[in-house]
C-alpha angles and dihedrals in degrees: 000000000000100000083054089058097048093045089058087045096055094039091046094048092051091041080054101042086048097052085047089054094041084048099051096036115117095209095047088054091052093048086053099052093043086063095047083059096046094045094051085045080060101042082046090049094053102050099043088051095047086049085055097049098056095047089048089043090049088039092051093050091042079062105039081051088055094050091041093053093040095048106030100164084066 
């Protein structure tokens, strides 16, 4: 029982020392922030584009409308 102990304590004290070193690390911060960026540039993305399909959609059956009353035999 006691090896077991000492085995979670020496896993738990370098899974803390990792996530302490993981916290204070320069390069692990900028990663992170690059990926912020990169996920608000998505979000952005998707809803600008979104925007824009529904305008082109709206625009492509305003002109089918048009052709459709201006030709009707077709």
């Amino acid at each position: 029982m006691t090896a077991l102990y000492v085995r979670t304590r020496i896993w738990w004290d370098q899974a803390l020392w990792r996530l302490t070193k993981l916290l204070s690390d320069e390069q692990g911060a900028t990663v992170a922030e690059y990926a912020l960026v990169l996920v608000l540039v998505a979000v952005a993305l998707i809803v600008v584009l979104g925007d824009l399909g529904e305008a082109l959609e709206l625009k492509i059956q305003s002109v089918i409308d048009k052709l459709t009353t201006a030709n009707p035999g077709l």
